[in-house]
VODRENVEX-582242 format. One line per 8 residues: their letters; for each residue x, y, z of N, C-alpha, C, O. Coordinates in steps of 0.1 Angstrom, whole numbers. Layout:
BEGIN
a	X,Y,Z,X,Y,Z,X,Y,Z,X,Y,Z; ...
This chain:
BEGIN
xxxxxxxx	-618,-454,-706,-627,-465,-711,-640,-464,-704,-641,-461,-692; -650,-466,-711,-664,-465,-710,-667,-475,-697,-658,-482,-694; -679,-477,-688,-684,-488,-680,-694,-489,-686,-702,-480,-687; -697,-504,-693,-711,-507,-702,-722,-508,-689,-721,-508,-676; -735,-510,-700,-746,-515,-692,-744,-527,-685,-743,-529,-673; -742,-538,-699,-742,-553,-692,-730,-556,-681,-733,-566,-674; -718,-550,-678,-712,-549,-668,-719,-547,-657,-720,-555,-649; -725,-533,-656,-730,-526,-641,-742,-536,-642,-744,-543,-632
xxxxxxxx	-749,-538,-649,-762,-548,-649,-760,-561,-638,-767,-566,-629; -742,-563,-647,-737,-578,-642,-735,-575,-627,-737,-586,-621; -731,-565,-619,-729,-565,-605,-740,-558,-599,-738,-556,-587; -749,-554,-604,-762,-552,-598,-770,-564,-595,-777,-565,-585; -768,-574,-606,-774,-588,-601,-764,-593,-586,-767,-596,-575; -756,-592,-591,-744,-600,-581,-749,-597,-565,-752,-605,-556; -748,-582,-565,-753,-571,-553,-763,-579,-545,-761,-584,-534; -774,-580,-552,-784,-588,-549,-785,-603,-544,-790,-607,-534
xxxxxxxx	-779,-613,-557,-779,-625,-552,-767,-627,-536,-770,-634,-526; -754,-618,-537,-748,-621,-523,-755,-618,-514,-755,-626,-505; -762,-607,-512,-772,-603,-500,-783,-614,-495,-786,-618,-484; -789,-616,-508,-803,-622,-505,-797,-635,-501,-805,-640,-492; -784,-643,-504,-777,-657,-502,-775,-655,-479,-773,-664,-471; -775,-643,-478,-771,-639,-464,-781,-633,-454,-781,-627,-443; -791,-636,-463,-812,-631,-456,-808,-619,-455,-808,-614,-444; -804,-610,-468,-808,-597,-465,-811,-591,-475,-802,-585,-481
xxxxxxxx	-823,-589,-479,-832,-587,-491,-828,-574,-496,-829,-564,-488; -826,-573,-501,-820,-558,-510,-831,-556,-528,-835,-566,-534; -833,-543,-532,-833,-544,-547,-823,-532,-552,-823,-522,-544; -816,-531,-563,-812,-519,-572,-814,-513,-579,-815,-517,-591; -817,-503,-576,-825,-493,-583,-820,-480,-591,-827,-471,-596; -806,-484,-591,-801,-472,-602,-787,-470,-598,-781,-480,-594; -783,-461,-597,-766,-456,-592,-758,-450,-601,-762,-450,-613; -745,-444,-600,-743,-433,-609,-725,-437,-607,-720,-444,-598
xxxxxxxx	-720,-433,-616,-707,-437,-625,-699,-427,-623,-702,-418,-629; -687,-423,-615,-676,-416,-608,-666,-415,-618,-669,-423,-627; -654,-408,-619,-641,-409,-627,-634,-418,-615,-622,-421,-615; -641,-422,-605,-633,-433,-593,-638,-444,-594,-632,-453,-598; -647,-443,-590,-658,-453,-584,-671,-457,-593,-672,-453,-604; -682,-465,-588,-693,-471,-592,-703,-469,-582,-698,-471,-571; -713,-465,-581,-720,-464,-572,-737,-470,-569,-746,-462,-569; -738,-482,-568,-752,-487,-564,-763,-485,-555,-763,-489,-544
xxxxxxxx	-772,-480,-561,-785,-474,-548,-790,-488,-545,-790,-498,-552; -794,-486,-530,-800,-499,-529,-811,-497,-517,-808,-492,-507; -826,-503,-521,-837,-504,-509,-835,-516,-504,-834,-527,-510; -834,-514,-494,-835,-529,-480,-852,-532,-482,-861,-524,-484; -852,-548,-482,-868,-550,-476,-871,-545,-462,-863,-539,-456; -881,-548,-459,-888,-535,-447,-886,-546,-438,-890,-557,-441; -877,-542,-425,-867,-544,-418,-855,-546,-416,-848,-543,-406; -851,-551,-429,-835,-546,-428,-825,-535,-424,-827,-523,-424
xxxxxxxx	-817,-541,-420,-809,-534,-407,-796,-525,-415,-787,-532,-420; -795,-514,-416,-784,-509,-422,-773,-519,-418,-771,-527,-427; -764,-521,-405,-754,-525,-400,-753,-542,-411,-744,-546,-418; -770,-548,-408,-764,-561,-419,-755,-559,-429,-744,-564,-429; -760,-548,-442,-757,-548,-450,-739,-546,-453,-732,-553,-460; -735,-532,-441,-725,-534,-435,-716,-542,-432,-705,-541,-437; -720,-551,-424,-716,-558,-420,-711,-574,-432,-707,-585,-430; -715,-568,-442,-711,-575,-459,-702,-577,-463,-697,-587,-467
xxxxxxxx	-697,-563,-463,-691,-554,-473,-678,-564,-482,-674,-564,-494; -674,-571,-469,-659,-579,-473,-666,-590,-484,-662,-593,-495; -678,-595,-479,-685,-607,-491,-686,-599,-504,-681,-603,-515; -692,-587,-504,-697,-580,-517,-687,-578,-524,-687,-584,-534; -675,-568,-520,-664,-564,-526,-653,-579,-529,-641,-576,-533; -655,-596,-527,-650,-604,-533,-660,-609,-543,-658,-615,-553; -675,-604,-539,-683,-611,-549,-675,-601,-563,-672,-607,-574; -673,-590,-560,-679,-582,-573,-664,-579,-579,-662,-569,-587
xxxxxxxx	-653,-589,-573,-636,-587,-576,-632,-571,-574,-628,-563,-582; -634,-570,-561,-631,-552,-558,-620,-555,-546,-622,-565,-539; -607,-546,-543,-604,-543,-534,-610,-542,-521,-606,-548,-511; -622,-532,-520,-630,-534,-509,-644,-524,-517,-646,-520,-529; -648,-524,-511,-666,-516,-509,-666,-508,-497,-661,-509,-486; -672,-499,-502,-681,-488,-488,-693,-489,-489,-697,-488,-501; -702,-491,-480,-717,-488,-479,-722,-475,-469,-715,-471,-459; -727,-473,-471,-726,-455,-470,-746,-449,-468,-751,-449,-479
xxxxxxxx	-753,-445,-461,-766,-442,-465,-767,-428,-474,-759,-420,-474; -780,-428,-483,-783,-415,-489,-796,-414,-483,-804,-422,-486; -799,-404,-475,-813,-405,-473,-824,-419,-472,-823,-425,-462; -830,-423,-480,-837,-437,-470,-831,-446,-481,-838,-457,-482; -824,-444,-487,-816,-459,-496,-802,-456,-490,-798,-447,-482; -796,-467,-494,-784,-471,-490,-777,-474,-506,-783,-476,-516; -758,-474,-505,-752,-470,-514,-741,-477,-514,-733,-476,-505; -741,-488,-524,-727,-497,-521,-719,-491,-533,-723,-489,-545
xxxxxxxx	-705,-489,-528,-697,-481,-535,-682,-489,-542,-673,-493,-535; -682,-489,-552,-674,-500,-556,-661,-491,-566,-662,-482,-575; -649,-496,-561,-639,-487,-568,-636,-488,-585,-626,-496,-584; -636,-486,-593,-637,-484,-611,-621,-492,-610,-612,-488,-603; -621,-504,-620,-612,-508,-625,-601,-499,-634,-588,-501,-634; -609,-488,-641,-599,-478,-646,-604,-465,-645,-610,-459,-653; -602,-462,-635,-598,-446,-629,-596,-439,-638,-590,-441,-648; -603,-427,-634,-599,-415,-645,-597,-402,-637,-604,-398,-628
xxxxxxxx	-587,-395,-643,-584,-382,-628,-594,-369,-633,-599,-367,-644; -594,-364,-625,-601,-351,-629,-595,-337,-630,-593,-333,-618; -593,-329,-638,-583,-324,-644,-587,-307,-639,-597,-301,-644; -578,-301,-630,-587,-287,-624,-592,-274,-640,-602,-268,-642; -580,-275,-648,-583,-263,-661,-596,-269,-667,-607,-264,-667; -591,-281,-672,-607,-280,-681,-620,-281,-675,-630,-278,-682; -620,-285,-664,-634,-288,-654,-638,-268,-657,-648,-263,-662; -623,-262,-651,-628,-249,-649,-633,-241,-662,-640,-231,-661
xxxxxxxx	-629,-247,-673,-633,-243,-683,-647,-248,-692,-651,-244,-703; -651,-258,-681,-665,-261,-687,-673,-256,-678,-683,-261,-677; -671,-247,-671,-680,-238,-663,-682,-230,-673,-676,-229,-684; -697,-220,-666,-701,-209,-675,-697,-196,-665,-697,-184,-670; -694,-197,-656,-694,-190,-648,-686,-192,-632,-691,-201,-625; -676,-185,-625,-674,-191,-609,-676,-176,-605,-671,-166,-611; -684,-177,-591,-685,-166,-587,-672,-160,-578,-665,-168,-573; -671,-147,-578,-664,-146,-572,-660,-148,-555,-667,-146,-546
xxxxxxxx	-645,-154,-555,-639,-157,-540,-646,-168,-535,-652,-169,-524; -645,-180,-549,-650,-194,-550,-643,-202,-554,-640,-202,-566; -636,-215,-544,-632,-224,-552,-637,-234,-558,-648,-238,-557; -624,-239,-568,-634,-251,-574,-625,-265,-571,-614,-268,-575; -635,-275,-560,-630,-285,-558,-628,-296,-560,-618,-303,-556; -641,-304,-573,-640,-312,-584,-652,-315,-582,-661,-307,-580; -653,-332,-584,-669,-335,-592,-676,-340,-581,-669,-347,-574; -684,-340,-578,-697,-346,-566,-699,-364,-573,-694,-367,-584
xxxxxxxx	-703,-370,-567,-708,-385,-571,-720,-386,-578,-726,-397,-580; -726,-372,-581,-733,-373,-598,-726,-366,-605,-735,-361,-612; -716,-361,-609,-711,-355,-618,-711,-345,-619,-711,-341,-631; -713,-334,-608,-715,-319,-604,-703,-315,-604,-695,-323,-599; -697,-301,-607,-686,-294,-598,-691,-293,-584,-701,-290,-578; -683,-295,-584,-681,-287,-561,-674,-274,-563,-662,-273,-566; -681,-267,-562,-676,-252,-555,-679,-247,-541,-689,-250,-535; -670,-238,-538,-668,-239,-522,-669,-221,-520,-660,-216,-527
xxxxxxxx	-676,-211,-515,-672,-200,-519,-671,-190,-502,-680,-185,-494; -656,-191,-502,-658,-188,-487,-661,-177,-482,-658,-177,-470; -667,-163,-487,-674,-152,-483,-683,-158,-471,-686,-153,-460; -689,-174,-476,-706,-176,-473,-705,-178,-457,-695,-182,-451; -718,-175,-448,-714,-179,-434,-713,-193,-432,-705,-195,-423; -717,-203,-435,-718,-216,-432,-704,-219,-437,-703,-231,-439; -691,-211,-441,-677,-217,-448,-669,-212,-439,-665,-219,-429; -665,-199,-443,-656,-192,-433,-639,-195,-435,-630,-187,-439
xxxxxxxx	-638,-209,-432,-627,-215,-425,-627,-232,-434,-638,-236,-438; -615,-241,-436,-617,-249,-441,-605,-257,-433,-594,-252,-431; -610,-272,-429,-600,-282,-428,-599,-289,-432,-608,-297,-432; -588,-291,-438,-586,-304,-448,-576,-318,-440,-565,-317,-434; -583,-329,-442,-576,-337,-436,-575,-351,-441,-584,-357,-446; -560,-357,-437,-558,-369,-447,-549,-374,-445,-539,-367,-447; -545,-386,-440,-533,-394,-443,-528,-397,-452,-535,-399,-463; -510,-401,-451,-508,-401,-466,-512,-404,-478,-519,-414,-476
xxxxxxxx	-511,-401,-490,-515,-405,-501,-529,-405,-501,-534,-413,-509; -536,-399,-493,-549,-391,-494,-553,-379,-504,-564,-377,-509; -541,-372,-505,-545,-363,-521,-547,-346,-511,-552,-336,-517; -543,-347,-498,-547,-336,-489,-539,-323,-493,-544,-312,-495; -525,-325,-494,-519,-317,-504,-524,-312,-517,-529,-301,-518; -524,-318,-525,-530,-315,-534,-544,-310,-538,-547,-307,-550; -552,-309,-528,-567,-307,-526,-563,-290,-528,-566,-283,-538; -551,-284,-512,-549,-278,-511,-547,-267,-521,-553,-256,-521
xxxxxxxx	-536,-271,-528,-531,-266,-538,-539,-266,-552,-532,-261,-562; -557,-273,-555,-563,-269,-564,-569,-258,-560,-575,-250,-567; -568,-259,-548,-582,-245,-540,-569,-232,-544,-567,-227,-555; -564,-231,-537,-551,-221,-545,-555,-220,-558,-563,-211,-560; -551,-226,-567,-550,-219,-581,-563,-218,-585,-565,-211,-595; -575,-224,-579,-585,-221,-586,-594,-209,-583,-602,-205,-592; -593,-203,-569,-587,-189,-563,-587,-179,-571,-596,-171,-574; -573,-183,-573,-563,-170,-584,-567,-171,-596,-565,-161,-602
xxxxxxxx	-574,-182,-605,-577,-176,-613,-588,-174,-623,-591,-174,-635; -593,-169,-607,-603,-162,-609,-608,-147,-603,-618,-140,-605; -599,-145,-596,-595,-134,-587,-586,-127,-586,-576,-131,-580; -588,-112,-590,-577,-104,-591,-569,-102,-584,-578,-97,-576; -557,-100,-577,-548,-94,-566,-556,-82,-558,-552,-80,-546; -565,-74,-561,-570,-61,-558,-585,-69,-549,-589,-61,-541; -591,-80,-548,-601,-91,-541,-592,-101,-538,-599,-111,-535; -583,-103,-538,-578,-118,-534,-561,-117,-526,-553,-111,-534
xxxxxxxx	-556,-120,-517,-544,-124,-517,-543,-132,-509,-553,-136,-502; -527,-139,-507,-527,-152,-495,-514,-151,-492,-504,-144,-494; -518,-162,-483,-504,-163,-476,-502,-177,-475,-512,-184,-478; -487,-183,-471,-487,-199,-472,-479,-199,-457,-470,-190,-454; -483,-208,-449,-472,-219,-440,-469,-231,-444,-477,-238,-439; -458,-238,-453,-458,-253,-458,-446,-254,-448,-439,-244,-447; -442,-264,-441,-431,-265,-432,-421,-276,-437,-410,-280,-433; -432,-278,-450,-423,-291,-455,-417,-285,-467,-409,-292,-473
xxxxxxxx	-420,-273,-473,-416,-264,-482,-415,-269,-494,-407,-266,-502; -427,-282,-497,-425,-288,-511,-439,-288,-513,-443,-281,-523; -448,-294,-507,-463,-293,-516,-472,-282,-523,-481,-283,-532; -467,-268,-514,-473,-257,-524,-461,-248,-526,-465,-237,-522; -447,-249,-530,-441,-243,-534,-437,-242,-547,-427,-235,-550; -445,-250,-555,-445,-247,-570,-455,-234,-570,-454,-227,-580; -464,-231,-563,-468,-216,-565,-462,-203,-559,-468,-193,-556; -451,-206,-557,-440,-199,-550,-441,-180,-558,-439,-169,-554
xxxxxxxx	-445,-185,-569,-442,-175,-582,-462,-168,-578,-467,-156,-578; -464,-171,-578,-484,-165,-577,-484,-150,-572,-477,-146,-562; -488,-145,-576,-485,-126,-578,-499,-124,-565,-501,-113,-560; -505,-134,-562,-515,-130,-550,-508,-131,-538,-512,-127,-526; -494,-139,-542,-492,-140,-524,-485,-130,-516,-473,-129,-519; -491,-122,-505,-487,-118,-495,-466,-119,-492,-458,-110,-489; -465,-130,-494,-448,-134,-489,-443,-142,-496,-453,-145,-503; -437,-146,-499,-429,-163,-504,-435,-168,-495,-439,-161,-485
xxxxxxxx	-440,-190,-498,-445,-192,-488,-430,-195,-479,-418,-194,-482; -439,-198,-469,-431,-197,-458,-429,-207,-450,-438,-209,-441; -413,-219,-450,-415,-226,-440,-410,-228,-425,-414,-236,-418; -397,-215,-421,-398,-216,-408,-403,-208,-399,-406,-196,-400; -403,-217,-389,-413,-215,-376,-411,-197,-372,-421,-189,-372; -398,-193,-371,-398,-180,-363,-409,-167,-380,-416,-158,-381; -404,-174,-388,-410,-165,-400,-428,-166,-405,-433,-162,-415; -432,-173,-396,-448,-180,-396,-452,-170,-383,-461,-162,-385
xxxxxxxx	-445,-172,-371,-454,-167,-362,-455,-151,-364,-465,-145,-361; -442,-144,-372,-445,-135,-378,-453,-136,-387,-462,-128,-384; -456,-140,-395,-467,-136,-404,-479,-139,-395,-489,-132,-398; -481,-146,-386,-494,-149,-379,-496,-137,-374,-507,-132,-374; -483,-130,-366,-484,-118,-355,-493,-107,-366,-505,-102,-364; -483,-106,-376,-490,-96,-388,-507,-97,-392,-514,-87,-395; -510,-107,-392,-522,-111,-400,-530,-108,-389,-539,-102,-394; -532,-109,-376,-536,-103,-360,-539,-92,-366,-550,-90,-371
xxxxxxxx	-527,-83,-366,-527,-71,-364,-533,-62,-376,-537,-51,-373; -533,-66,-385,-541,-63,-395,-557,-67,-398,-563,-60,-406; -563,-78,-390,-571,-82,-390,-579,-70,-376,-589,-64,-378; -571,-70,-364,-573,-58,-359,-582,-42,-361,-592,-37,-358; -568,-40,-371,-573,-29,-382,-581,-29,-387,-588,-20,-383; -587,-37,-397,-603,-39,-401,-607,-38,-395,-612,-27,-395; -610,-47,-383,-619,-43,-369,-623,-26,-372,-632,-22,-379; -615,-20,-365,-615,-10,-361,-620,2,-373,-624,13,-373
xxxxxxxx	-617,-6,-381,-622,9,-398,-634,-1,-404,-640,5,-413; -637,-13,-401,-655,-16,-407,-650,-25,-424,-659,-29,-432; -637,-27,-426,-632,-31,-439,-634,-45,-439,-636,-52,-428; -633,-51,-453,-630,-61,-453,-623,-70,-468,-624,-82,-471; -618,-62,-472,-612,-61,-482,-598,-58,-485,-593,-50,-476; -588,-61,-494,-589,-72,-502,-597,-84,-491,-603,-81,-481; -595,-96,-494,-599,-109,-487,-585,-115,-489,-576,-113,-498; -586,-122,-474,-565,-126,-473,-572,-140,-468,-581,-141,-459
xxxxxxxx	-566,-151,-475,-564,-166,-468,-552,-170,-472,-545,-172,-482; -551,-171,-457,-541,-181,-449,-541,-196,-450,-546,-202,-440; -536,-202,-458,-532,-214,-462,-521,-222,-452,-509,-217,-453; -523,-230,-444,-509,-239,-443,-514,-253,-440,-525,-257,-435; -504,-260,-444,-499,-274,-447,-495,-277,-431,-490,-270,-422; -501,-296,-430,-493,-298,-416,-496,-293,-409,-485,-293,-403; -505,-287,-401,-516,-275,-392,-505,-280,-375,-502,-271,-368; -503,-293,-373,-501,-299,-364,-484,-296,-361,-478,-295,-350
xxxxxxxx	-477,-295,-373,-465,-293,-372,-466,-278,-367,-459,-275,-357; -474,-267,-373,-467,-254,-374,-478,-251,-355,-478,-239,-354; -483,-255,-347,-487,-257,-336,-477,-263,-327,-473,-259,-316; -471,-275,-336,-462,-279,-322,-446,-274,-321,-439,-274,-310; -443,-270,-334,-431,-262,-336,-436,-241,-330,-427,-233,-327; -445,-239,-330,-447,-222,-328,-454,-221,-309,-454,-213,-300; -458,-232,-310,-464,-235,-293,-475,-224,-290,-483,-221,-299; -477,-217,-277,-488,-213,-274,-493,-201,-284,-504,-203,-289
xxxxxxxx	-486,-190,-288,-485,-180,-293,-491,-185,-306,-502,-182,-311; -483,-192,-310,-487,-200,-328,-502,-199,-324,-510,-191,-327; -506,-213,-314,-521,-211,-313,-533,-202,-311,-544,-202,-315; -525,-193,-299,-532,-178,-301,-540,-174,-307,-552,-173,-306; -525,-169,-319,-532,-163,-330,-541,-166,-343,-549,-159,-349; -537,-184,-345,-543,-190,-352,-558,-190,-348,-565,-184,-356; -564,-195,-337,-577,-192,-332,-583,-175,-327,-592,-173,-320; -576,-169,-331,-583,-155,-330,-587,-149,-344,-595,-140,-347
xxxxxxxx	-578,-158,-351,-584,-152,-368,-594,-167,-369,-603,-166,-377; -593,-172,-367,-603,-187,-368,-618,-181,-363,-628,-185,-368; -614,-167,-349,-628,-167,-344,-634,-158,-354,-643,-161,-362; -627,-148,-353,-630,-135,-354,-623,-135,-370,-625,-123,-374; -618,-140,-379,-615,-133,-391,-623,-134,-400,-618,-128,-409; -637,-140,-405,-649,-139,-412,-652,-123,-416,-653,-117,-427; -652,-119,-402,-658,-102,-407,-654,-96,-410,-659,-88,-417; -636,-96,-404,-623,-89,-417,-618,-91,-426,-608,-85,-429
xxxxxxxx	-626,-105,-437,-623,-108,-449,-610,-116,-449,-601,-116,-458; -609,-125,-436,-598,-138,-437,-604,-151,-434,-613,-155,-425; -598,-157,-442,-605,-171,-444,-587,-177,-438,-576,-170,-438; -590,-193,-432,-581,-203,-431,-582,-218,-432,-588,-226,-426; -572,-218,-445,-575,-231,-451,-563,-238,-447,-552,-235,-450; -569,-251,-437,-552,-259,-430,-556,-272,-433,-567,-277,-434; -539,-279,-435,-543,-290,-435,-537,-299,-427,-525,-298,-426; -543,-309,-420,-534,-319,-413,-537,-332,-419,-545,-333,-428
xxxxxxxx	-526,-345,-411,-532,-356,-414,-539,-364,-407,-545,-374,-411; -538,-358,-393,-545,-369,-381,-550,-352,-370,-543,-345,-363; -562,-349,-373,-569,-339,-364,-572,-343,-356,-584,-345,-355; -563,-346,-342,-569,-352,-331,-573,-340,-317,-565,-332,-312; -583,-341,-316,-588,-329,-303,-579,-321,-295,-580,-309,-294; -569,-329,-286,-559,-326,-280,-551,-317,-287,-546,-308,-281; -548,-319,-300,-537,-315,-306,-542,-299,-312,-535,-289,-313; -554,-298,-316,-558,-289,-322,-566,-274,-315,-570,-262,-319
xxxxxxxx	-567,-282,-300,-581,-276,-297,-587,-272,-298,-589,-264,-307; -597,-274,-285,-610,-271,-291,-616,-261,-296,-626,-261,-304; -608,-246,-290,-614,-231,-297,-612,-237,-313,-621,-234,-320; -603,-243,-319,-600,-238,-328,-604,-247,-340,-609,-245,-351; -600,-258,-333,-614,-271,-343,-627,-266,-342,-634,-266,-352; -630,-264,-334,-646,-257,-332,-649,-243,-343,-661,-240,-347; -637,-235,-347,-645,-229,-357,-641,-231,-373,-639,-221,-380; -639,-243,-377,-638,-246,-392,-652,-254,-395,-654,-266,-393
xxxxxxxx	-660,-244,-401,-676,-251,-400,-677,-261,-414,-687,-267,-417; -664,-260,-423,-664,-272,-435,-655,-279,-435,-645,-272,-433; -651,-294,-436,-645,-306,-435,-641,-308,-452,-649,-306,-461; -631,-312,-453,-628,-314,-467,-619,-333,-460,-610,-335,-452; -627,-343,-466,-617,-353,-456,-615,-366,-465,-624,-374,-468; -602,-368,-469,-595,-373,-478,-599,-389,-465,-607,-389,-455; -587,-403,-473,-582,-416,-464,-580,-409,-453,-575,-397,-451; -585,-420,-443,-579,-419,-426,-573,-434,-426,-572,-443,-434
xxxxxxxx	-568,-432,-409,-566,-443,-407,-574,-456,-401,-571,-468,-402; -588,-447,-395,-590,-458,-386,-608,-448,-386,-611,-436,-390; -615,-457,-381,-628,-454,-372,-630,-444,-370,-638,-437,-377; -622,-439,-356,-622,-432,-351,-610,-418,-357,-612,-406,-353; -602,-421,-363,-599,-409,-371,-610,-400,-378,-609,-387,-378; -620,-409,-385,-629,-403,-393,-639,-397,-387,-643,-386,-392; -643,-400,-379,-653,-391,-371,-648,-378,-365,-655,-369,-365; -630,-377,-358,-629,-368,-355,-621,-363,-367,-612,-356,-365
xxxxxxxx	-623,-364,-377,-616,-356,-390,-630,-349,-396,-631,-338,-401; -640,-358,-394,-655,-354,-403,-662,-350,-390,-668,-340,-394; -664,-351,-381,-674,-345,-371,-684,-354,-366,-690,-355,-356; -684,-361,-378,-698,-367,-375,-697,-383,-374,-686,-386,-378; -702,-390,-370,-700,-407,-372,-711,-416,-387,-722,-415,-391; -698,-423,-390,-705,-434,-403,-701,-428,-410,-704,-434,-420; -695,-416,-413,-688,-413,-422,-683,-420,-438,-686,-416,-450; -678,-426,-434,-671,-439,-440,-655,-435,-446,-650,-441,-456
xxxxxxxx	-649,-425,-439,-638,-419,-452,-628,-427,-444,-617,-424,-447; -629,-437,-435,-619,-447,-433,-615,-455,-449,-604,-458,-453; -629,-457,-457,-626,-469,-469,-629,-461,-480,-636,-465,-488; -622,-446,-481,-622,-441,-490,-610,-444,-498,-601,-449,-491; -606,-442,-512,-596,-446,-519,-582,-440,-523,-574,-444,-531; -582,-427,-512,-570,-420,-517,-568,-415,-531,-574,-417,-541; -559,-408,-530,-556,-399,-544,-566,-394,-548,-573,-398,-558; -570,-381,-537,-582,-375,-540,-596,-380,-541,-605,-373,-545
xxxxxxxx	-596,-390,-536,-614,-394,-531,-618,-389,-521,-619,-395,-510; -621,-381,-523,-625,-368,-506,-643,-371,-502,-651,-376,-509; -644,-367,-489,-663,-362,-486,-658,-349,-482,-646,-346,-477; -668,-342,-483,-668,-324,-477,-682,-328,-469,-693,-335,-470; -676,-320,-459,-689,-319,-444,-694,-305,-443,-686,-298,-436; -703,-299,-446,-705,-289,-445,-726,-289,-442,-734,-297,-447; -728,-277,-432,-741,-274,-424,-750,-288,-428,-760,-289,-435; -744,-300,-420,-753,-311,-422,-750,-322,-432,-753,-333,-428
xxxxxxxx	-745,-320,-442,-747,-328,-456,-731,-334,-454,-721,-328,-449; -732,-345,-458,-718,-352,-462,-720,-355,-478,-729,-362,-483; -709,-347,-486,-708,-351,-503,-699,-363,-504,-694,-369,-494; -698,-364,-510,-684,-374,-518,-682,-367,-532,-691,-364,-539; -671,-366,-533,-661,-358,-545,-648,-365,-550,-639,-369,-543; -648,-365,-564,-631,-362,-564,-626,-351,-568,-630,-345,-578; -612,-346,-558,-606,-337,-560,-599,-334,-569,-589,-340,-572; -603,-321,-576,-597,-320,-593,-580,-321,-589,-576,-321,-578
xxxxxxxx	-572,-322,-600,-558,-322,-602,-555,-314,-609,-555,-314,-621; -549,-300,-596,-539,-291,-605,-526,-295,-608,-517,-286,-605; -520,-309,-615,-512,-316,-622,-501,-305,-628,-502,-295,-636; -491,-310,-621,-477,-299,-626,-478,-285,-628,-471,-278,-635; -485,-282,-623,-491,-264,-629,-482,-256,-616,-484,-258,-604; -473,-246,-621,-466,-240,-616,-474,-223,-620,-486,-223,-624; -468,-214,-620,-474,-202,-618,-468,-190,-629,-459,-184,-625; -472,-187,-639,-487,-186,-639,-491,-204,-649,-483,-211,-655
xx	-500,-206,-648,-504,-222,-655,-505,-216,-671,-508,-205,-676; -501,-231,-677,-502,-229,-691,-519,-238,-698,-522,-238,-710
């Protein structure tokens, strides 16, 4: 179902009269229409205080009959973010098929909050490495598992293969069957630190002969589990391809649900230079899941309402849905 004018008209007034009713002068000046969300640009009169408007949010989201609101900055306006009465998901095949083009050893992650694809292409230096992070019913699984198939198919086994750690052996083992992967994925511990040991020693080898080809990512689920079940060794090797596996054509894409410093450390949080970050729990989840503070992916909406943090910029996206697609997809 469509979102008319005289609707968004109708809470663009609203926006304004709750604000101005609380001395905080606002005008609206445009905003853009999500398969999630609603999004209102907004100029403060000259002084207004971001934190006021902030500090709203609970008035705005009953003015405007919303679960909640996010206010969020873009550059020198500000963005009150309101969740869509009827949701529409975003669907990974046909997004991929309204491309003209994905370059190679690119995924595709879904729509930006103007209606862009997000592609992610981890050759680039500012990628490398990817963390994805999210509490339940955050869509973090599933993020995972569109970057997977959207991968493969576009990339032949001769440029592309992978490997899986799922410990829970259910969220990406419908691509159990994927002709790129390296192993069956893989959920116990003693059969992980082998493949970690392997992936070392082959990454090694490149070293040493100047290669970097095929391109091998390493995928796992639960980053926190396969750390506290493999212990020091697990970590080892995970941050030695984290440092060093860029130049031998390995990428690592993990996901947890609570990235907390201690748990991850710091060599190793320190080198995933892109944030992919679904619901948190709290404040302070979000900053250490995104890097940065104000974020806002505390009051993001789950089921795939992601921001990606990469060299500076925070996006907002939703994450396409590779929806029942087992291997090869129909």
């Amino acid at each position: 179902m469509a979102i008319g004018y005289d609707h968004l008209n109708f809470q663009a007034d609203r926006i304004e009269r709750v604000l101005a009713a609380h001395r905080v002068p606002v005008r609206v000046h445009g905003g853009a229409v999500s398969p999630r969300w609603i999004r209102f640009m907004l100029t403060p009169a000259f002084g207004v205080r971001v934190a006021a408007v902030r500090n709203l949010s609970e008035e705005l989201a009953l003015a405007l009959g919303a679960p909640d609101v996010r206010v969020a900055r873009h550059g020198e306006a500000l963005a009150v973010e309101v969740p869509r009465p009827n949701a529409e998901p975003v669907r990974l095949l046909p997004l991929m098929r309204s491309l003209p083009s994905i370059p190679p050893l690119t995924a595709c992650l879904g729509l930006t909050d103007d209606g862009r694809p997000l592609l992610i292409r981890l050759p680039s230096p500012d990628v490398a490495h990817v963390l994805i992070a999210g509490a339940t019913g955050s869509g973090k699984t599933e993020l995972m598992r569109t970057i997977m198939v959207s991968l493969a198919l576009v990339n032949r086994q001769s440029r592309l293969q992978m490997a899986v750690i799922d410990p829970k052996n259910r969220g990406l083992a419908a691509l159990a069957g994927m002709p790129h992967l390296l192993v069956p994925p893989i959920a116990d511990e003693t059969a992980a630190g082998a493949l970690l040991q392997r992936l070392v020693g082959e990454m090694e080898r490149r070293d040493r002969h100047g290669i970097s080809s095929p391109h091998i990512v390493l995928v796992i689920d639960e980053l926190l589990d396969v750390l506290s079940a493999g212990g020091r060794t697990v970590e080892t090797a995970l941050t030695r391809i984290a440092q060093r596996g860029r130049e031998a054509g390995m990428h690592l894409i993990a996901g947890t649900q609570k990235p907390a410093t201690s748990a991850l450390g710091p060599m190793l949080k320190a080198n995933f230079p892109v944030r992919l970050v679904g619901r948190v729990g709290s404040v302070e989840d979000a900053r250490v899941a995104t890097g940065v503070a104000g974020s806002g992916a505390e009051k993001l909406l789950g089921r795939g309402d992601f921001i990606a943090v990469a060299a500076g910029q925070v996006i907002r996206f939703q994450a396409a849905l590779a929806e029942k697609i087992n291997w090869p997809p129909t």
